[in-house]
C-alpha positions in Angstrom: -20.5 101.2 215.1 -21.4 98.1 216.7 -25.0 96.1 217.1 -24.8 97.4 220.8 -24.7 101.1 220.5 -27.6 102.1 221.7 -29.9 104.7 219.2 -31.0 107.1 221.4 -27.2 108.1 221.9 -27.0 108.9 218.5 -30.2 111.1 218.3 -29.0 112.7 221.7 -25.4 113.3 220.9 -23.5 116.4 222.1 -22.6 118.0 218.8 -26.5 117.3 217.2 -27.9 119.3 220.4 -25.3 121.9 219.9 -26.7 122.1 216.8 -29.8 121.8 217.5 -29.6 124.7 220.1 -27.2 126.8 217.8 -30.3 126.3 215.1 -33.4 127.3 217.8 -31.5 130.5 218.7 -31.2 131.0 214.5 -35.1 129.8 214.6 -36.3 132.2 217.4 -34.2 134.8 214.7 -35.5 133.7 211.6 -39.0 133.7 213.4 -38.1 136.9 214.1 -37.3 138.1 210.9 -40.2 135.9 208.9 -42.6 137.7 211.5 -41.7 141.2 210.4 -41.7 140.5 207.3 -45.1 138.7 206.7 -46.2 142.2 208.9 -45.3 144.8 206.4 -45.9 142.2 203.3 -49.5 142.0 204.9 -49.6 146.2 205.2 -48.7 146.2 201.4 -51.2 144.0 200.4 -53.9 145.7 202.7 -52.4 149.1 201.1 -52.5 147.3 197.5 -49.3 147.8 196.8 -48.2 147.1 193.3 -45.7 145.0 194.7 -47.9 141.9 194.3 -48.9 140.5 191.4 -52.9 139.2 190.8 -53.0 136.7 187.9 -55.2 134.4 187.0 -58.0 132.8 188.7 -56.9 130.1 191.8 -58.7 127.7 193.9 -57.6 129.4 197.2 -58.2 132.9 196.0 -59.0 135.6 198.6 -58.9 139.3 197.4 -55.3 140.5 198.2 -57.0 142.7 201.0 -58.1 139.3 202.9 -54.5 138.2 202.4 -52.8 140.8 204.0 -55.0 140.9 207.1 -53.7 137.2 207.1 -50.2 138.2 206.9 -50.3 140.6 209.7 -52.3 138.5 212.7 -49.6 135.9 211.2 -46.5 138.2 211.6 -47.8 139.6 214.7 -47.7 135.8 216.6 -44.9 134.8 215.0 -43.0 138.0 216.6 -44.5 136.6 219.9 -43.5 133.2 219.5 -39.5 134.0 218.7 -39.5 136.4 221.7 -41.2 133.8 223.5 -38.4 130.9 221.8 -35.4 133.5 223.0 -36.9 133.2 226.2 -36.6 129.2 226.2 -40.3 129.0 227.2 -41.6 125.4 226.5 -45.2 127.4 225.3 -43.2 129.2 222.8 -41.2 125.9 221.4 -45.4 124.5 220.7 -46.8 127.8 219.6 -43.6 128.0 217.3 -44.2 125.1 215.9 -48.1 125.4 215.3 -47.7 129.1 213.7 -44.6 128.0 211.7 -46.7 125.2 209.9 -49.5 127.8 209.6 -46.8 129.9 208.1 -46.3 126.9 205.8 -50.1 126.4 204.9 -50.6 130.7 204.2 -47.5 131.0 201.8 -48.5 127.5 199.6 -51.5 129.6 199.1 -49.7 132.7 198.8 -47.7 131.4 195.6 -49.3 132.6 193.1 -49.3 136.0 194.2 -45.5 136.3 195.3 -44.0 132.5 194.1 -40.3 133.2 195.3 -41.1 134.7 198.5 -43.3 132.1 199.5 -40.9 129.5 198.4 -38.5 130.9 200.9 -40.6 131.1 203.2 -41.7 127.8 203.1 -38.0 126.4 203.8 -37.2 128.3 206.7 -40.9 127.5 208.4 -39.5 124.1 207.8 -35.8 124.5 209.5 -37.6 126.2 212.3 -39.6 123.2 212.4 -36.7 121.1 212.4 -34.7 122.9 214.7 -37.7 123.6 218.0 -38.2 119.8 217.9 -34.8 118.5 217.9 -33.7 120.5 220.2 -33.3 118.9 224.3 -33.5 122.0 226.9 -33.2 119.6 229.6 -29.6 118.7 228.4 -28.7 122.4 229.2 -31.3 123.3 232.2 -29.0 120.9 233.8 -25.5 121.3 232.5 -25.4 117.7 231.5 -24.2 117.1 227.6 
């Protein structure tokens, strides 16, 4: 590569917005899934299931009941959003974004309760992440690569 090759051709280059858009679709999925899951994680902890796990005191503590109600309005927009992301609307790509590092926020406190969950969690809030801002709609809106 040369000392002329401009930098936004690299950050804009065919196979990283394939990628990119190959990764949203996966994000709007994961959303998807993450969404559903945070949904019926939130009904178990409502239900206090013995599924989760309440140890020792914490500085973010909420009774698991609190939690759960947190879990659902989360899993609730986040079903929204990836419908709205399969859709391609541009307020979906922003609401994904905001709810995913929501998502991020809830499960960091949510570790002690359910660490390896939250964990995951966590990492695919952050390839969402990745994947809705990287991605260039305008490149396919108008068939241009």
């Amino acid at each position: 590569m040369d000392m002329t090759t401009n930098p936004e051709s690299r950050t804009n280059s065919p196979v990283k917005q394939g990628f990119a858009a190959g990764t949203s679709l996966a994000a709007a999925i994961l959303l998807l899934t993450v969404g559903v899951i945070s949904f019926f994680q939130g009904i178990a902890a409502v239900a206090s299931d013995d599924l989760l796990v309440i140890g020792v005191e914490y500085t973010y503590q909420f009774d698991t009941t609190t939690w759960g109600w947190i879990h659902i309005v989360l899993g609730v927009v986040l079903v929204a959003s990836a419908v709205g992301l399969m859709t391609g609307a541009t307020w979906a790509r922003i609401v994904a974004v905001c709810i995913a590092a929501l998502s991020i926020l809830a499960n960091f406190l949510w570790l002690p309760y359910y660490p390896l969950w939250s964990i995951l969690i966590i990492a695919l809030d952050v390839v969402v992440i990745w994947a809705v801002t990287t991605w260039d709609t305008s490149k396919y809106d108008t068939g241009t690569y």
